[in-house]
C-alpha positions as protocol buffer text, in pm:
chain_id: "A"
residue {
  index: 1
  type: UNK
  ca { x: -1336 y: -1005 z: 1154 }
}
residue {
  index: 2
  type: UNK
  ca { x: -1194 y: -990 z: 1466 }
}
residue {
  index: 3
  type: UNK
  ca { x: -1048 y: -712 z: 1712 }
}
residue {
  index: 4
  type: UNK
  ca { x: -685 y: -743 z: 1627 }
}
residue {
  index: 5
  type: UNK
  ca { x: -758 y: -749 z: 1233 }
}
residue {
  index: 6
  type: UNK
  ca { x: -868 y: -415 z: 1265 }
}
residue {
  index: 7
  type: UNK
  ca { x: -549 y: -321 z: 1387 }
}
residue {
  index: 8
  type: UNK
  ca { x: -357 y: -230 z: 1070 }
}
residue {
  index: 9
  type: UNK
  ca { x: -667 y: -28 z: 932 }
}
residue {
  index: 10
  type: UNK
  ca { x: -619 y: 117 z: 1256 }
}
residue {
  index: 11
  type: UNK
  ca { x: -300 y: 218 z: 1221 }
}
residue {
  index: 12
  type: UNK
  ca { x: -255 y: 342 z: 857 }
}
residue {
  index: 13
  type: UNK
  ca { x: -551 y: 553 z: 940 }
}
residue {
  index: 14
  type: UNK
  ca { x: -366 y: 679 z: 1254 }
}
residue {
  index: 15
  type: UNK
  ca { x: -101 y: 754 z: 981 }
}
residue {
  index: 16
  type: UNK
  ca { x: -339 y: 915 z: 745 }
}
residue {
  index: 17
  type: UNK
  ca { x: -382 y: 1173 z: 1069 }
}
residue {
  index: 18
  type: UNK
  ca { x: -50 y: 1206 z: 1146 }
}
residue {
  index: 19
  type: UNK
  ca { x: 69 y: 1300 z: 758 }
}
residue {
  index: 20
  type: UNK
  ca { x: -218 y: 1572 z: 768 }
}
residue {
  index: 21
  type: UNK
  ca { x: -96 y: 1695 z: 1077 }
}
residue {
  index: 22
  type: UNK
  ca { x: 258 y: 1789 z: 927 }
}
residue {
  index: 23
  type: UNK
  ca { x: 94 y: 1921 z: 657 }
}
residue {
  index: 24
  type: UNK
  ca { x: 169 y: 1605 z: 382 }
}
residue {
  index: 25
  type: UNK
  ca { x: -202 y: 1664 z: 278 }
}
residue {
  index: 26
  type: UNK
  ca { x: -101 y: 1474 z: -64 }
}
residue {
  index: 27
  type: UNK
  ca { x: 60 y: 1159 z: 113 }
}
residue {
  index: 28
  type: UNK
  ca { x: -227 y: 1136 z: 344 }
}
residue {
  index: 29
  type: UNK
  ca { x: -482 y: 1139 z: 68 }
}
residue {
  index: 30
  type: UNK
  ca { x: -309 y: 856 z: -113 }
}
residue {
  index: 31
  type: UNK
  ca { x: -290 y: 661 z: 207 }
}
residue {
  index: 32
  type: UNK
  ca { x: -636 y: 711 z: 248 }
}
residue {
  index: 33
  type: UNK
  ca { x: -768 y: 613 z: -71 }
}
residue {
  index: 34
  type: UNK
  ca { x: -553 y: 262 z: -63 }
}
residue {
  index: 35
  type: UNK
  ca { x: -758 y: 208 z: 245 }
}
residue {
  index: 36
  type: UNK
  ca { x: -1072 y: 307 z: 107 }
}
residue {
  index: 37
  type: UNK
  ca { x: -1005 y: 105 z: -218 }
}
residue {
  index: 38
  type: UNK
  ca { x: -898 y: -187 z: -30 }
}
residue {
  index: 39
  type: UNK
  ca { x: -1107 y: -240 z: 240 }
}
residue {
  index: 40
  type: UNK
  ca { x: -1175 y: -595 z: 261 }
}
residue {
  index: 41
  type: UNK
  ca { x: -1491 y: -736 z: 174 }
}
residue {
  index: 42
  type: UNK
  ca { x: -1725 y: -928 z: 446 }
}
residue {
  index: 43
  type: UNK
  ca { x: -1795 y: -1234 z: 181 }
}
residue {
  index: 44
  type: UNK
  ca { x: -1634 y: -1562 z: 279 }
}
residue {
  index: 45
  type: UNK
  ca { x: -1737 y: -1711 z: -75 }
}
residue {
  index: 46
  type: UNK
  ca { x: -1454 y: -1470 z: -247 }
}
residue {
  index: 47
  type: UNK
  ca { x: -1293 y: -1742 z: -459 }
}
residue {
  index: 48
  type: UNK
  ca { x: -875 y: -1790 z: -372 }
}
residue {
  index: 49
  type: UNK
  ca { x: -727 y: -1616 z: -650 }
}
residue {
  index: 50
  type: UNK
  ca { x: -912 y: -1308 z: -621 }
}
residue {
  index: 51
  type: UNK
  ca { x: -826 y: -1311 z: -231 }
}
residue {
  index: 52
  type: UNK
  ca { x: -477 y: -1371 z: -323 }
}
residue {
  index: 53
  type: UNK
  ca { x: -453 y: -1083 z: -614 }
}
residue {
  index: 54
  type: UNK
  ca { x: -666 y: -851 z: -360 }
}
residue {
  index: 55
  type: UNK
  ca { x: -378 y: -873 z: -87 }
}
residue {
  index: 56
  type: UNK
  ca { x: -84 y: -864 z: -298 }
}
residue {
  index: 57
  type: UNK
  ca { x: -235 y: -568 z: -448 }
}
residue {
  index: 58
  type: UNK
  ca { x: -307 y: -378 z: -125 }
}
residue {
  index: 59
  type: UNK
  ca { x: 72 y: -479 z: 30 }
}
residue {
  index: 60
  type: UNK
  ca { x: 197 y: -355 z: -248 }
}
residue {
  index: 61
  type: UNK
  ca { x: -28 y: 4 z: -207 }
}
residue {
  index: 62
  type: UNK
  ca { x: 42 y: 32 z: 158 }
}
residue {
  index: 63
  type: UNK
  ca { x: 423 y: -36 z: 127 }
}
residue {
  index: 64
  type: UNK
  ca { x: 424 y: 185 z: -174 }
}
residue {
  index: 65
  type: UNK
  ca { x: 207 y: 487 z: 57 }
}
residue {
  index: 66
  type: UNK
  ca { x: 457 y: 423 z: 332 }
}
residue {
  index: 67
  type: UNK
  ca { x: 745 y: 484 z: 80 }
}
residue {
  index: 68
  type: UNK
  ca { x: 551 y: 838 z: -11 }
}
residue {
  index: 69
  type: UNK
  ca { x: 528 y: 884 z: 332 }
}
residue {
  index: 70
  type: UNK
  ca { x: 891 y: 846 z: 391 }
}
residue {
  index: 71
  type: UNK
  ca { x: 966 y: 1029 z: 110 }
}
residue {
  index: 72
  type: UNK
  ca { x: 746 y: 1345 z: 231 }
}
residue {
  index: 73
  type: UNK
  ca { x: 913 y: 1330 z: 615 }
}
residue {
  index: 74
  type: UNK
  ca { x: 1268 y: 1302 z: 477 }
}
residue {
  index: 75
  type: UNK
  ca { x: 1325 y: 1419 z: 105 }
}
residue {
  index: 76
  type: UNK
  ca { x: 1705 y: 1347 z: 96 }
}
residue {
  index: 77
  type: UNK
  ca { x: 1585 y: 986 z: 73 }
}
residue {
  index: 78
  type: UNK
  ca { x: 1472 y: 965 z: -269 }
}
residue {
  index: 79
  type: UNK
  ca { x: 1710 y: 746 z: -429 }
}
residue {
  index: 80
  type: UNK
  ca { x: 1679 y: 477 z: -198 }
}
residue {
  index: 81
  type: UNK
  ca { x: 1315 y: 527 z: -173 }
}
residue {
  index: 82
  type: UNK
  ca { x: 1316 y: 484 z: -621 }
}
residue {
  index: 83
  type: UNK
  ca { x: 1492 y: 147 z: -547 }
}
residue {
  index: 84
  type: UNK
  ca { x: 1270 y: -2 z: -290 }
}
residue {
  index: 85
  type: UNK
  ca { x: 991 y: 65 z: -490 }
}
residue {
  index: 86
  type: UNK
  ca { x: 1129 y: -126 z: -815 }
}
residue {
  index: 87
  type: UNK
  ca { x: 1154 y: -413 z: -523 }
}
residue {
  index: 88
  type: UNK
  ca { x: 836 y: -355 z: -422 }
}
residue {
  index: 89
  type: UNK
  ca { x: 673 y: -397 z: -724 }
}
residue {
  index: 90
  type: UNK
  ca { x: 885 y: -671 z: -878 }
}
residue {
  index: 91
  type: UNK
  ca { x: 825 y: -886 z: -524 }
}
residue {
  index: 92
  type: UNK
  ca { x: 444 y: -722 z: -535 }
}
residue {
  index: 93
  type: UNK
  ca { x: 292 y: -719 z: -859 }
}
residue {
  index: 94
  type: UNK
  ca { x: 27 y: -944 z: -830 }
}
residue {
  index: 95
  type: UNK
  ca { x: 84 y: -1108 z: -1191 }
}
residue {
  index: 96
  type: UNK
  ca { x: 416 y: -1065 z: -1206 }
}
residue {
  index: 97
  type: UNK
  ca { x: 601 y: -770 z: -1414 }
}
residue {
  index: 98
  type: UNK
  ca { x: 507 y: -819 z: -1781 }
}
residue {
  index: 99
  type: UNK
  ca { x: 688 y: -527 z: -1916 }
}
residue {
  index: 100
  type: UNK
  ca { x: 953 y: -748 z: -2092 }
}
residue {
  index: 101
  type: UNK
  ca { x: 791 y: -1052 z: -2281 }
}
residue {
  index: 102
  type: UNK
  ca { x: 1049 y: -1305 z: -2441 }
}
residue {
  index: 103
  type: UNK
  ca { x: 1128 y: -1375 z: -2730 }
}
């Protein structure tokens, strides 16, 4: 792992600080349990499909923890922030959304 893939850790935790600072104790925790829960692993023999479910699945936490955040910093937004996360997790979902089978 290099220098600049520590970046985005680097930032969401920055952003983990920041919500605690404004008191969004909640948001931050959330943030900071994605992070914790998907911290990548150091083992290059990780087969493709698990790599591939692993980041789809963390996107689709951090986008959905940046939503929260939004959410907590501006709570006229709600609406909007509802849709974008039915986009998020219909573009997201790692296996697709299996909530309606056909028939």
């Amino acid at each position: 792992m290099t220098a600049d893939d520590d970046i985005p850790t680097q930032r969401a935790e920055a952003l983990v600080v920041r919500l605690r600072n404004e008191g969004h104790h909640t948001e931050a925790d959330r943030v900071q349990e994605m992070l914790d829960r998907h911290a990548i692993p150091s083992d290059d023999d990780l087969p493709a499909e698990q790599v591939r479910h692993s980041f789809l699945h963390g996107l689709r936490d951090v986008c959905q923890a940046i939503l929260t955040a939004i959410e907590a910093i501006d709570p006229s937004s709600g609406t909007a922030i509802e849709e974008l996360r039915l986009e998020v997790d219909k573009r997201l979902f790692p296996h697709g959304v299996h909530d309606e089978e056909p028939i």
